[in-house]
MIKETI-161479 format. One record per residue (C-alpha): residue number from 1; z, x, y. Coordinates in Angstrom, 1 decimal, padded with zeros to 4 digits. Example, Ala and Ser with C-alpha at 12.3 -4.5 7.8 and 13.67 -1.06 7.14 Angstrom:
<nulums>
+-----+--------+--------+--------+
| num |      z |      x |      y |
+-----+--------+--------+--------+
|   1 |  007.8 |  012.3 | -004.5 |
|   2 |  007.1 |  013.7 | -001.1 |
+-----+--------+--------+--------+
</nulums>
This chain:
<nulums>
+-----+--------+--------+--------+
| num |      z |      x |      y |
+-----+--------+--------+--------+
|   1 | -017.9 | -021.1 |  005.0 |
|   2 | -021.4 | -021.5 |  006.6 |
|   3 | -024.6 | -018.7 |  005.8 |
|   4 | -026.3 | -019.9 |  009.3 |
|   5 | -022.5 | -018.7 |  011.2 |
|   6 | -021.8 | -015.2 |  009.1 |
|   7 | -025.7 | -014.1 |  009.6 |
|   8 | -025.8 | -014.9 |  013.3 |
|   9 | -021.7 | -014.2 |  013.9 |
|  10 | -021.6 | -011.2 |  011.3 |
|  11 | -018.6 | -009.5 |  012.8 |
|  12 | -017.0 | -012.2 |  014.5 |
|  13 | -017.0 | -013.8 |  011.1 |
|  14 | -015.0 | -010.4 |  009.3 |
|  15 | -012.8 | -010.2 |  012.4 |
|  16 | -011.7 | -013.4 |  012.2 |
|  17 | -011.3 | -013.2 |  008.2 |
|  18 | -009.4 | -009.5 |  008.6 |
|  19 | -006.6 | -009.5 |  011.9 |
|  20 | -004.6 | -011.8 |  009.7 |
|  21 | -003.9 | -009.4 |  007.0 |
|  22 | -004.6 | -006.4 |  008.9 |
|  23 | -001.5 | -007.8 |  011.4 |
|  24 |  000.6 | -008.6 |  007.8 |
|  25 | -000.7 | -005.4 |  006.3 |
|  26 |  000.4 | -003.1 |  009.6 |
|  27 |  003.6 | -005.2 |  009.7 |
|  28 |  004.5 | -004.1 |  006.5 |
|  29 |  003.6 | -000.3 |  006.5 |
|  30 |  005.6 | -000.2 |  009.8 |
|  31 |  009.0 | -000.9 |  008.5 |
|  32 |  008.4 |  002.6 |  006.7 |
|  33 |  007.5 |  004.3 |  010.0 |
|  34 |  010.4 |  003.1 |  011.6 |
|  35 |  012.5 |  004.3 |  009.0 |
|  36 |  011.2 |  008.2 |  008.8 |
|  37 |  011.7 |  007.8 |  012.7 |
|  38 |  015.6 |  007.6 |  012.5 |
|  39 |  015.6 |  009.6 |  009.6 |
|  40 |  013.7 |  012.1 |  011.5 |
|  41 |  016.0 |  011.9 |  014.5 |
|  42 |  019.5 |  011.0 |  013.4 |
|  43 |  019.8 |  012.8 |  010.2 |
|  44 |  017.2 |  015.3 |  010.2 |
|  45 |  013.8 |  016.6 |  008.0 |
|  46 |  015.7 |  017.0 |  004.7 |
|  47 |  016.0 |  013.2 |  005.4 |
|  48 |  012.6 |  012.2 |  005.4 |
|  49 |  011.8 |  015.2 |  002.6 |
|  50 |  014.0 |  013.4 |  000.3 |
|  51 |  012.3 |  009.7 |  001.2 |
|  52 |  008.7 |  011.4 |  000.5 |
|  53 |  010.3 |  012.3 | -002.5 |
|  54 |  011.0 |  009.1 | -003.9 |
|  55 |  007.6 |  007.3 | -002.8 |
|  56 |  006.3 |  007.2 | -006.7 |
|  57 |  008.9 |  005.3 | -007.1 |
|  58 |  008.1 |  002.8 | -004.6 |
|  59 |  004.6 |  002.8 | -006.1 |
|  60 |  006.0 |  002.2 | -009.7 |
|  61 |  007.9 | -000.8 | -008.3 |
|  62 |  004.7 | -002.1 | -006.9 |
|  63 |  002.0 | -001.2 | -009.9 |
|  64 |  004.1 | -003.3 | -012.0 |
|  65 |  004.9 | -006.3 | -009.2 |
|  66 |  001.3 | -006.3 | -008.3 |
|  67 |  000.3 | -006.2 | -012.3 |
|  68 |  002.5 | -009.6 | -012.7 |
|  69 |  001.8 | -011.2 | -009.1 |
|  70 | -001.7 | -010.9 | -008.5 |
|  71 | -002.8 | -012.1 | -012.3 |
|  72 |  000.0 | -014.7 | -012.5 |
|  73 | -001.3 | -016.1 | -009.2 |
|  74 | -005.0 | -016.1 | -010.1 |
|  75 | -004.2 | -018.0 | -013.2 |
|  76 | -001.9 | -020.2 | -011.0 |
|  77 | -005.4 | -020.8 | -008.8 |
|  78 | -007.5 | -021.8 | -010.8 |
|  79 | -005.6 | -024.3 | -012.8 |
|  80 | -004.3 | -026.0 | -008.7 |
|  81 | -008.3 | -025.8 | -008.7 |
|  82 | -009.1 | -027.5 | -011.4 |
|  83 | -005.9 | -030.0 | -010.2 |
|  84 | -004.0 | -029.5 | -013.2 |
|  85 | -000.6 | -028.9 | -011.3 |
|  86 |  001.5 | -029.4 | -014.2 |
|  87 | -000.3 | -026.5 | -015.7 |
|  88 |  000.1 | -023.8 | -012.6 |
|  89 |  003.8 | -024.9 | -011.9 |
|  90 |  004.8 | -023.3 | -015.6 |
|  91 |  002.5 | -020.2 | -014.4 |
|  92 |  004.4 | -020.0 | -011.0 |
|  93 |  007.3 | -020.3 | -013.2 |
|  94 |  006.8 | -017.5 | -015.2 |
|  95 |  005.7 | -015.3 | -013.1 |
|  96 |  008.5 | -015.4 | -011.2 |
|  97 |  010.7 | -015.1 | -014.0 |
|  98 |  008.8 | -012.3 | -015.2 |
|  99 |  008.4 | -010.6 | -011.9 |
| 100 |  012.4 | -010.5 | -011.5 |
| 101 |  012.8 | -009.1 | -015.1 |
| 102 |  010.5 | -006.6 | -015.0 |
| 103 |  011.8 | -004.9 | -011.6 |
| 104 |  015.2 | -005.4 | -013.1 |
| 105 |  014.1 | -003.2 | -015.7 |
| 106 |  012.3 | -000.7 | -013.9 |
| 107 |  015.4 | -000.6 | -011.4 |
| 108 |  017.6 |  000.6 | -014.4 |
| 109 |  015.6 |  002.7 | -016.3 |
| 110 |  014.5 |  004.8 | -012.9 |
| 111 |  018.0 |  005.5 | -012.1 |
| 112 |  018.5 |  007.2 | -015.7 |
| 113 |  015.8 |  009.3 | -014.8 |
| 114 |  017.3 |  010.3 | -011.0 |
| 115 |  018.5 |  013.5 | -012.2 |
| 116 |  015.4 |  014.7 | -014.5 |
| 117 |  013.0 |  013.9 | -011.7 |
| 118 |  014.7 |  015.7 | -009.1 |
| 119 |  015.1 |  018.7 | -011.3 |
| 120 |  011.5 |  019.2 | -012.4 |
| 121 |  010.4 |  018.8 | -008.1 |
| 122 |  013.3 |  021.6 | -007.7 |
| 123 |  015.1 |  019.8 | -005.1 |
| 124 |  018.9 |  020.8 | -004.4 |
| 125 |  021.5 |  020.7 | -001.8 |
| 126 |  021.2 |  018.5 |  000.8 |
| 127 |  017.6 |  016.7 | -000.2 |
| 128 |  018.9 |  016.3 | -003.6 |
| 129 |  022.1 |  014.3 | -002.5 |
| 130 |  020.3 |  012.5 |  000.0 |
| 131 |  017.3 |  011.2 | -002.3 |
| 132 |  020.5 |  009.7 | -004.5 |
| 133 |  022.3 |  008.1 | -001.9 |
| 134 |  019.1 |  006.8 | -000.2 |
| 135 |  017.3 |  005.5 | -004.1 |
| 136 |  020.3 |  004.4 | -005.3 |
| 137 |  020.6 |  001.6 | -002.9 |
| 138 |  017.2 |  001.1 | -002.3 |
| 139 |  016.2 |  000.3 | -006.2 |
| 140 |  017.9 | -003.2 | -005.1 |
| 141 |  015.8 | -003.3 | -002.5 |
| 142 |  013.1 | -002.9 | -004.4 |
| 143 |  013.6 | -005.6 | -006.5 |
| 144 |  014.1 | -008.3 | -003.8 |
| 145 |  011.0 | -006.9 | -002.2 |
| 146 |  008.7 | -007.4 | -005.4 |
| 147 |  010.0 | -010.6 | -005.9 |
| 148 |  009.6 | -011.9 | -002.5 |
| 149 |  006.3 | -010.0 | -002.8 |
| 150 |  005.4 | -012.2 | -005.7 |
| 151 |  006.3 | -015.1 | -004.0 |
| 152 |  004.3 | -014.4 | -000.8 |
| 153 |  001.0 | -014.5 | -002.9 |
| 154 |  002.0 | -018.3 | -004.0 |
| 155 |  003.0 | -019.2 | -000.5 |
| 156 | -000.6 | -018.2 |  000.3 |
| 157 | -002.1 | -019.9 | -002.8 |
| 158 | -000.5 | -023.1 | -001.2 |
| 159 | -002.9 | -023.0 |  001.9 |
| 160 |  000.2 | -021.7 |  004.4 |
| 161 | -000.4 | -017.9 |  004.7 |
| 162 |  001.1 | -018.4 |  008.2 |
| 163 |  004.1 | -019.0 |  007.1 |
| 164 |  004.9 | -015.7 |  004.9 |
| 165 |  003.0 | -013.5 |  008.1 |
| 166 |  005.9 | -014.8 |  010.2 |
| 167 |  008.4 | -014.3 |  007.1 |
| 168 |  006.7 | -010.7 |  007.7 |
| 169 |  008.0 | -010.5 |  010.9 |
| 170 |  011.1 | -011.5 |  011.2 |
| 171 |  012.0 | -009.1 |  008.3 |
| 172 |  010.7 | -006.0 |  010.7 |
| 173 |  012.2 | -007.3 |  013.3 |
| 174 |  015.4 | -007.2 |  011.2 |
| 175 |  014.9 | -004.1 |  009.9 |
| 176 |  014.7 | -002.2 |  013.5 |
| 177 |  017.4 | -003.6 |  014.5 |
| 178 |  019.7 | -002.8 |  011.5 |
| 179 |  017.9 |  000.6 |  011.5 |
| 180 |  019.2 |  001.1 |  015.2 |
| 181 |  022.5 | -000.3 |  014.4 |
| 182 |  023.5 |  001.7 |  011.1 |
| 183 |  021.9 |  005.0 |  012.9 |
| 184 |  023.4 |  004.9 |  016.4 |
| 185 |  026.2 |  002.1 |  017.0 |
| 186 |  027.7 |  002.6 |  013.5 |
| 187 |  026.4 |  005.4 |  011.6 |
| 188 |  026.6 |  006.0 |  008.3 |
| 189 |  024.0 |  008.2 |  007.2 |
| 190 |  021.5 |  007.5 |  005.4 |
| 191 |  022.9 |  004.9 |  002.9 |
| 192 |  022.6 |  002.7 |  006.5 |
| 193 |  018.8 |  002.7 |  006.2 |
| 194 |  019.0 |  002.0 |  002.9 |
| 195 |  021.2 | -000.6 |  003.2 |
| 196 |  018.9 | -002.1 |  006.3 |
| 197 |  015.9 | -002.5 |  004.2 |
| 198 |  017.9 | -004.2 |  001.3 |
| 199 |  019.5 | -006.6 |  004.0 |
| 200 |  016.1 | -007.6 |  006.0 |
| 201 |  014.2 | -008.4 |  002.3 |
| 202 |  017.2 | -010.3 |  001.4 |
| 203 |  016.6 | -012.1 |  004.8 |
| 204 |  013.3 | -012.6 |  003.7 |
| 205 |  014.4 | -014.3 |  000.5 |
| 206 |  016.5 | -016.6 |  001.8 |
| 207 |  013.4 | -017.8 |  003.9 |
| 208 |  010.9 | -017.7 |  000.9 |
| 209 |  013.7 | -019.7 | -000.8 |
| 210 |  013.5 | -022.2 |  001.9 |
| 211 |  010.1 | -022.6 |  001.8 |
| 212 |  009.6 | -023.6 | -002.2 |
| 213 |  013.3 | -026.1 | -001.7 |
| 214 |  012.0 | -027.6 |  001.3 |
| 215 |  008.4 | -027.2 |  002.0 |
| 216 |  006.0 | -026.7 | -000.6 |
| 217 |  003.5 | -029.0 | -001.7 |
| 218 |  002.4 | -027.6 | -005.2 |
| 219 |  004.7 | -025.1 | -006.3 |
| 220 |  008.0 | -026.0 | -007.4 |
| 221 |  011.2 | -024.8 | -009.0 |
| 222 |  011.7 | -026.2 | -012.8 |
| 223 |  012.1 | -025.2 | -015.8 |
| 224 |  010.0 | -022.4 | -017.4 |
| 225 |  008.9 | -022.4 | -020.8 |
| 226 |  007.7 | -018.9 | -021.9 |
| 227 |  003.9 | -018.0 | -023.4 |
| 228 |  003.4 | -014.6 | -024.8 |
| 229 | -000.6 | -015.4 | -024.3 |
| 230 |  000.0 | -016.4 | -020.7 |
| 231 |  001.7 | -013.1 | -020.1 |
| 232 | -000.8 | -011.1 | -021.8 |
| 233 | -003.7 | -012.8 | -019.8 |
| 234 | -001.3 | -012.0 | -016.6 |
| 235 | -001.4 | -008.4 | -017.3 |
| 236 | -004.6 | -008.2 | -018.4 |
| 237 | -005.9 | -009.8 | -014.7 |
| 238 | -003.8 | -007.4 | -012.7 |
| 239 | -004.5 | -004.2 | -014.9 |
| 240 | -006.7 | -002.8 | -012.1 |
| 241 | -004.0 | -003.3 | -009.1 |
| 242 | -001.9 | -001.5 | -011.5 |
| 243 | -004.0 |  001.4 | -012.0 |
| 244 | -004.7 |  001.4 | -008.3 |
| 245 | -000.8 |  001.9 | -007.1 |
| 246 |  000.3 |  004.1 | -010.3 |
| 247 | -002.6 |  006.4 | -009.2 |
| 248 | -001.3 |  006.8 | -005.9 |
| 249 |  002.2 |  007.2 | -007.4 |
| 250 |  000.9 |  010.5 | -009.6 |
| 251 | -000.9 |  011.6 | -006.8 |
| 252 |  002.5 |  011.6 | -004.6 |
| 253 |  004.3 |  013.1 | -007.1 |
| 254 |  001.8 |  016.1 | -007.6 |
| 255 |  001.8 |  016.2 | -003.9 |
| 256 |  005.2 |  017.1 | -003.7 |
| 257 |  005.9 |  019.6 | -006.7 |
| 258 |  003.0 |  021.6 | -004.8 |
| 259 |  004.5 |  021.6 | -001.6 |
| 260 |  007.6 |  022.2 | -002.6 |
| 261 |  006.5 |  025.2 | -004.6 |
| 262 |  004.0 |  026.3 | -001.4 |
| 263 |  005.9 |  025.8 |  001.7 |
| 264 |  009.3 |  024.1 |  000.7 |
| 265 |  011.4 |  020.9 |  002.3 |
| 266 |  009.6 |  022.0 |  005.6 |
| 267 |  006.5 |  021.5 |  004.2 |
| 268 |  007.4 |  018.1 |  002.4 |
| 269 |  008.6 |  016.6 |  006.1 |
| 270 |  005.4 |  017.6 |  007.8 |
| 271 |  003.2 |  016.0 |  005.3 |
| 272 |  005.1 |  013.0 |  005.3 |
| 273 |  005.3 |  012.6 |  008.5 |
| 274 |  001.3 |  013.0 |  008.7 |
| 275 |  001.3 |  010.5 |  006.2 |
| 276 |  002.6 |  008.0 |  007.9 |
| 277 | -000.6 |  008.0 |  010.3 |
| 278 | -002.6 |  008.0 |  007.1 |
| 279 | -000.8 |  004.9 |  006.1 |
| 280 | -000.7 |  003.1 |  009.1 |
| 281 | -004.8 |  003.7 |  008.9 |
| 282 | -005.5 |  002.4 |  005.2 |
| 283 | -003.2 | -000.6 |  005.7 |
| 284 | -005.8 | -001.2 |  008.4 |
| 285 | -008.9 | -000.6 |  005.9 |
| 286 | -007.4 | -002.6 |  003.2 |
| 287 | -006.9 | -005.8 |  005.8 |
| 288 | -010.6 | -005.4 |  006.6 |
| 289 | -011.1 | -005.2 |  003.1 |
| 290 | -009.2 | -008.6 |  002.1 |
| 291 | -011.2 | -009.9 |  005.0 |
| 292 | -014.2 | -009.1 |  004.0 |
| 293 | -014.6 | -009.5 |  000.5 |
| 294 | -014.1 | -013.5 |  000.4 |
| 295 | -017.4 | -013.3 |  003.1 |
| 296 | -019.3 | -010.6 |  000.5 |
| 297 | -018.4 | -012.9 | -002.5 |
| 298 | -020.1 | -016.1 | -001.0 |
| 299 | -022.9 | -014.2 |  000.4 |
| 300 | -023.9 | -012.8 | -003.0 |
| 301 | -023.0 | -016.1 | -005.0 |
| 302 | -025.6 | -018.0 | -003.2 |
| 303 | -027.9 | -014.9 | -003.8 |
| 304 | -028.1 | -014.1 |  000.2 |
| 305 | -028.1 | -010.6 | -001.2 |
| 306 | -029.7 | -009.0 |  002.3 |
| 307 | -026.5 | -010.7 |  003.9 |
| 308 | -023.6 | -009.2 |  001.7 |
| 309 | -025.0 | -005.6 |  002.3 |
| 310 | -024.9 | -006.6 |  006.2 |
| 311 | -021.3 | -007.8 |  005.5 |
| 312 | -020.5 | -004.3 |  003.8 |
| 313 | -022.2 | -001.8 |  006.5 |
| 314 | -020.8 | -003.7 |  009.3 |
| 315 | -017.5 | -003.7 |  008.0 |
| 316 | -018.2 |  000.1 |  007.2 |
| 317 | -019.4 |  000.6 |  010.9 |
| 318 | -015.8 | -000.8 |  012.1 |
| 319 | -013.5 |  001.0 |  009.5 |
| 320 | -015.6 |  004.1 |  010.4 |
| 321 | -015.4 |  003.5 |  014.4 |
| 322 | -011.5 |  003.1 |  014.0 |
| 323 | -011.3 |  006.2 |  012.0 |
| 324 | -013.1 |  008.6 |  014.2 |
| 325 | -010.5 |  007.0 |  017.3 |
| 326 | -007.8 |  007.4 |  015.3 |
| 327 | -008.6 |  011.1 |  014.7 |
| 328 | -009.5 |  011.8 |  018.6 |
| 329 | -006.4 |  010.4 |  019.9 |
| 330 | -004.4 |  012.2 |  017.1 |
| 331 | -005.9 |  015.6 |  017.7 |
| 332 | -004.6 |  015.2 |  021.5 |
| 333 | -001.3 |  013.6 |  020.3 |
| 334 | -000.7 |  015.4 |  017.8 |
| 335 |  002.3 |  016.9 |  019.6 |
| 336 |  003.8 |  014.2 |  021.0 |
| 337 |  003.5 |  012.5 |  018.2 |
| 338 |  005.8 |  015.0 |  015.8 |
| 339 |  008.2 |  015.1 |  018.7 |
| 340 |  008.8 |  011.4 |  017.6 |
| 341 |  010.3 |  012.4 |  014.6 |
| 342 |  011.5 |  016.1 |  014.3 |
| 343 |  012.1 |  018.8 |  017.1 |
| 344 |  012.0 |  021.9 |  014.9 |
| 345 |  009.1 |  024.3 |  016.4 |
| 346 |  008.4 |  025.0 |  012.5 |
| 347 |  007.8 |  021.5 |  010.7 |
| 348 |  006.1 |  020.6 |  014.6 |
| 349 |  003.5 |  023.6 |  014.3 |
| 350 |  002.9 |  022.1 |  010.4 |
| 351 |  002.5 |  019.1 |  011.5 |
| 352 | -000.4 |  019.8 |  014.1 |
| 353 | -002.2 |  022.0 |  012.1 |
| 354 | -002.5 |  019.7 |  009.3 |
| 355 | -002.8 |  016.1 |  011.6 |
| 356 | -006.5 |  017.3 |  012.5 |
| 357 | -007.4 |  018.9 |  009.1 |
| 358 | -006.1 |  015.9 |  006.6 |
| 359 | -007.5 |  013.8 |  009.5 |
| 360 | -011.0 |  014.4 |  008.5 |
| 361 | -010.8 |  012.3 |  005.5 |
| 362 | -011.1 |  009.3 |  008.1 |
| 363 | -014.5 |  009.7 |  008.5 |
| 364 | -014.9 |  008.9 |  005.0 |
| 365 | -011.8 |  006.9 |  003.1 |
| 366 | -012.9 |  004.3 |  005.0 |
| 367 | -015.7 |  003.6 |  003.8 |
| 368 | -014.9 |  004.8 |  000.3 |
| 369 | -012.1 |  001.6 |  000.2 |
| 370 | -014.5 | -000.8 |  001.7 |
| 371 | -017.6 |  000.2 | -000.8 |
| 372 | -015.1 | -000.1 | -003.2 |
| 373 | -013.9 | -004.3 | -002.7 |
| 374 | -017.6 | -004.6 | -001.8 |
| 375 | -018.2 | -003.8 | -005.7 |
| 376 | -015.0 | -005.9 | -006.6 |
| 377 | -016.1 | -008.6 | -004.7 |
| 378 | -019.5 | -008.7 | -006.4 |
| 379 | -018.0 | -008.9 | -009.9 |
| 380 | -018.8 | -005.2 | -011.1 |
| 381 | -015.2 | -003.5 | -011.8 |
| 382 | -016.8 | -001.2 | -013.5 |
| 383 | -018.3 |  000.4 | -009.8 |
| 384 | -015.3 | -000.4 | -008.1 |
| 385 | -012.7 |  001.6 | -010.4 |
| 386 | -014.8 |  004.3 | -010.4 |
| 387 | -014.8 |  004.6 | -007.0 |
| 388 | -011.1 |  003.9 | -006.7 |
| 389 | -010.0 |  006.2 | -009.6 |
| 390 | -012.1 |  009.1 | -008.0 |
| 391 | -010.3 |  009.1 | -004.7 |
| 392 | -006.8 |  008.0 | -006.1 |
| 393 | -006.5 |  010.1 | -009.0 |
| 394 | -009.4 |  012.1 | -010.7 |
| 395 | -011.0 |  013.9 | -008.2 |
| 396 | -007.7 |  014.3 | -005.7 |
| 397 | -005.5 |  015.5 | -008.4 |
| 398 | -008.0 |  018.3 | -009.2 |
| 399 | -008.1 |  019.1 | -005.4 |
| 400 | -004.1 |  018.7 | -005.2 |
| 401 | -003.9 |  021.5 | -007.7 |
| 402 | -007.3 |  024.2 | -007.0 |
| 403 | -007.2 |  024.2 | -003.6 |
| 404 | -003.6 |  025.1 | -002.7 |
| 405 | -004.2 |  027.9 | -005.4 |
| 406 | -006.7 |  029.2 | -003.0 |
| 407 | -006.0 |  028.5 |  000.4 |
| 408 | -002.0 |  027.8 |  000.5 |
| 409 | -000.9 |  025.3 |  002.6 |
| 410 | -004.1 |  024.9 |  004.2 |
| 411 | -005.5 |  023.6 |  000.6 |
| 412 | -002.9 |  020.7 |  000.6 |
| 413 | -004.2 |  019.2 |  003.9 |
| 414 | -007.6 |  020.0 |  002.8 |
| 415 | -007.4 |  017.6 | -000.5 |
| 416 | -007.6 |  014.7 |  001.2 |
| 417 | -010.8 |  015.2 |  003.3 |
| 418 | -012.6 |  017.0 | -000.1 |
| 419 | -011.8 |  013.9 | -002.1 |
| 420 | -013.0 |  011.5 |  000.2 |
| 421 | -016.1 |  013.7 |  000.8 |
| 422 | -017.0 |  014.0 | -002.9 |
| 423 | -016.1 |  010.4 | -004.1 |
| 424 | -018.6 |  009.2 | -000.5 |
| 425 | -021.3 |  010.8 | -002.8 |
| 426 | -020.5 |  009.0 | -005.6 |
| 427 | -020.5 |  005.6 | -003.3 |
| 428 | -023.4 |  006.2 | -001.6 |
| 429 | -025.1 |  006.7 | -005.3 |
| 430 | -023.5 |  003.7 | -006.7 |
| 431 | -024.6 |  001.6 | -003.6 |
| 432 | -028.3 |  003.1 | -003.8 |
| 433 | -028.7 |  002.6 | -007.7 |
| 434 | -026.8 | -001.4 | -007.0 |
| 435 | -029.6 | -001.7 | -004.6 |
| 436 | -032.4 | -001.1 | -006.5 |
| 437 | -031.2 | -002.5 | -009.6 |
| 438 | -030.3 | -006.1 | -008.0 |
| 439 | -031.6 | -006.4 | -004.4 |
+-----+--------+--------+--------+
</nulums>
């Protein structure tokens, strides 16, 4: 990296840093989309109701994968830094191994809690049997996928992030056309998108497999030799990615017991499928984010303190410019776009109303995520979690709760924008005091 060519090419510089993980982030987050659009259309709303259902399950799976990955791989980069391969071969070892077990584990104890989950939500009948048939493939699936996830942050530790993007790829790829396949030429239900999200990360696998037998130049397969102080320093490093996906998991689940009790399976299916644009948007932020912060951490090492603010309100002004087109050509689209994925006039009406109210929170939840990896990126956790926990979990599960109470349905797609609007405060404040303090 250069000062002289990020102060005179300042967002050229976080472009060129972001489209490659905003391309592997949106990859990613499409896969789900797809999915709640055959849902939607070959098997109907109490499909993608009992999907939404499930999602803090999906976030469990990747609170713990992240935990293991991210640590294990920091510890991994700092040994290949300091060139002491031996060393980070054991740690890509490990966590690996450890990786696999602990999905394993989760994968089995979440099933024996199937039943007790659905039955504090309330679903029955039709969402109930769905959520079973759907989870109880797609718990494999979410096994392979946390260990290929865990893998894909070694691949890029090795220099060749190209290489897992295209890995990305072909795995969507495989997963439309499965998707098409097990909803249209042969359907089964679905168990067939289930089964087409197991088979395109086992796809995956095979490739990432490929990759460490064939191509890698500093991580290998060997033997592993456990350390009980490895792991503990593993955890310990990704605590706060933990935190980050199990607070989204609570706030899913308290998302749905409300709407179930407020407006029902219809009201679960509009919300997800409103969520999906949500989705589609942060994946977006978080790639500027990743971007970004590698550009924000060398500017404030070598004390170019004016410069890493620039890098933070530019990347603000983007997020925040993407946002506010994002909600304009939603607001107009709004129909077309539920007509995508259900054709009831109810859940449709739901769906419109709420697109442009939850849609509001754009303006802000942008730059509440990017503030929030600025202060990461800077070395102080301490601002960064604050921020985080206030829109993932503190201030949103209070809004979840009050404002439904109040305002019905209209109070569930208000919670977003509230959150995002108190916890800007609470950046802006943060940013302000960081300022004066340091700068």
């Amino acid at each position: 990296m250069e000062l002289e060519k990020i102060r005179q090419h300042t967002a050229g510089t976080i472009l060129q840093f972001s489209l490659p993980a905003i391309i592997a982030m949106v990859l990613t987050s499409l896969i789900t989309v797809v999915d709640g659009f055959f849902i939607g259309n070959y098997i109907g709303g109490e499909g993608i109701a009992a999907v939404n259902l499930g999602l803090p399950i999906i976030y469990l799976f990747l609170s713990i994968g992240l935990m293991v990955s991210v640590g294990g791989a920091a510890i991994a980069g700092m040994l290949f830094g300091a060139r002491d391969l031996a060393a980070c071969n054991q740690v890509f070892r490990q966590t690996i191994v450890t990786t696999t077990v602990f999905s394993v584990l989760t994968a089995f104890l979440t099933a024996l809690f199937f039943e007790p989950m659905l039955d504090f939500l309330g679903a029955v009948g039709q969402v109930r049997a769905y959520f079973r048939t759907y989870y109880g493939i797609l718990l494999l699936e979410l096994v392979v996928m946390v260990v290929n996830s865990s893998f894909g942050m070694f691949i890029r530790g090795e220099g060749n992030p190209q290489y897992f993007m295209k890995v990305n790829m072909i795995s969507v790829l495989f997963n439309v056309m499965l998707d098409y396949v097990f909803s249209v030429v042969v359907p089964v239900g679905i168990a067939g998108i289930a089964a087409a999200s197991l088979i395109s990360q086992v796809v995956s696998l095979v490739l990432i497999l490929y990759f460490f037998w064939k191509k890698a130049n500093v991580y290998h397969f060997g033997r592993c030799s456990f350390s009980w102080l490895l792991l503990k320093r593993t955890l310990l490093n990704g605590s706060s990615e933990f935190i980050g996906e199990m607070s989204t998991g609570i706030a899913m689940f308290a998302y749905n017991y409300v709407i179930l009790r407020r407006a029902g399976v219809d009201g679960v299916t509009a919300f997800t499928i409103v969520g999906y644009v949500s989705y589609l948007f942060s994946m977006v932020v978080v790639g500027f984010g990743q971007g970004a912060s590698p550009l924000m951490s060398f500017a404030y090492g070598a004390e170019e303190y004016e410069l890493a603010k620039k890098l933070r309100r530019r990347t603000n002004g983007m997020v925040s410019a993407i946002g506010t087109v994002v909600f304009v050509m939603m607001t107009f689209l709004s129909g077309q776009y539920s007509r995508l994925f259900v054709q009831r006039g109810e859940i449709r009406e739901m769906v419109q109303t709420g697109m442009v109210i939850f849609m509001v929170s754009f303006f802000f939840s942008g730059t509440n995520a990017i503030t929030s990896f600025y202060f990461t990126s800077i070395g102080k956790a301490l601002e960064s979690a604050v921020i985080s926990m206030s829109r993932g979990l503190v201030v949103l599960l209070a809004c979840i709760f009050v404002l439904p109470a109040w305002f019905g349905m209209t109070g569930v797609w208000l919670a977003a924008p509230v959150t995002e609007a108190v916890t800007i405060c609470i950046s802006w404040w943060m940013v302000r005091r960081e300022s004066q303090n340091k700068i």
